[in-house]
N, C-alpha and C positions, 0 to 999 in steps of 0.2 A: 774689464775693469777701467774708470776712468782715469785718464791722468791726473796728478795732485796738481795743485798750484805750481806757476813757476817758482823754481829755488830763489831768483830773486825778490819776489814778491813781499818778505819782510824786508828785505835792505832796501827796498824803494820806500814801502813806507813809511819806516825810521827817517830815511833821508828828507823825506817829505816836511814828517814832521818836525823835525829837527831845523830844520832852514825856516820852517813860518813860525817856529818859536823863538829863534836868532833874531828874527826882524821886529818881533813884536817886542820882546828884548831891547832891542835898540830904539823904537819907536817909546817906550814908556819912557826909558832914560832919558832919552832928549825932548820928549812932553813937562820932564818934571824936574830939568834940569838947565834948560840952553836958556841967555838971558834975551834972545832975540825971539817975542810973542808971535812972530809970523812963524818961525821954525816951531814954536809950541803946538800954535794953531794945525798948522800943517801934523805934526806928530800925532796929534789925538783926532785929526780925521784917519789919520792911517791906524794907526790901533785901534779904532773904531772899526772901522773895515773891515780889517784881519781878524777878530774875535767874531766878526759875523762870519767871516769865511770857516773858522776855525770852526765854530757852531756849527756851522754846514756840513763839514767835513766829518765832525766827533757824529752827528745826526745819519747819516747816509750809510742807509743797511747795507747796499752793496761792497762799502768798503770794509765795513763791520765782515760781512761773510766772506770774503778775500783772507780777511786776518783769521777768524774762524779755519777756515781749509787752510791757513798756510800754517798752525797749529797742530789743528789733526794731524798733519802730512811732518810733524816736524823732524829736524834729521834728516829731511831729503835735500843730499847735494853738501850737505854740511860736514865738520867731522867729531863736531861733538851736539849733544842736547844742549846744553847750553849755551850754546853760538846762537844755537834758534831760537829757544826758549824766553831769554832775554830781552830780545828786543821786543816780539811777543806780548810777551809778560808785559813791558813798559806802554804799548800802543792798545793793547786791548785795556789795561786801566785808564787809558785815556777816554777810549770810545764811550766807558762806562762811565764815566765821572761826569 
C-alpha cells in the first residue's frame, strides 16, 4: 500500500495561502489608501503580481492533487476529522473558484 501524503501537507498549504492573501491584503490597502502615489504605484504593481501568482497557484493540478490525497488520507496524524477537514475544506474551495 502506498503511503498517504505527509500529515503536514494541509498546514503547509494553509500556511501558504494564508501569508500571500496577508500581503495581498495589505497591498490593496495601501494601493487604495496611502497619500504618497509612488507607494500607490508600487502597491498595484504588487497586487498585480500576487493575483497572477495566486492564479498560478489556484491553476497547478499538482497542488490541486496534493490537496486531493491529503483529503482522502484525512485523520492521518491528526486527532480529530475536523482538524483536517477544515482547512481542507477552505483550500480545495479555493482551487475551485
Amino acid at each position: 500500500m502506498a503511503a498517504g501524503p505527509s500529515p503536514g501537507v494541509v498546514d503547509d498549504l494553509d500556511e501558504v495561502s494564508d501569508t500571500i492573501c496577508a500581503v495581498v491584503d495589505v497591498a490593496e490597502v495601501c494601493r487604495n489608501t496611502h497619500p504618497d502615489p509612488r507607494f500607490v504605484a508600487a502597491a498595484e504593481r504588487a497586487y498585480i503580481a500576487l493575483q497572477g501568482y495566486v492564479q498560478t497557484l489556484n491553476s497547478n493540478r499538482g497542488l490541486y492533487m496534493a490537496l486531493v490525497a491529503a483529503q482522502e488520507h484525512c485523520g492521518y496524524g491528526r486527532t480529530t476529522y475536523w482538524e483536517c477537514a477544515s482547512p481542507t475544506g477552505i483550500l480545495n474551495h479555493r482551487f475551485l473558484s
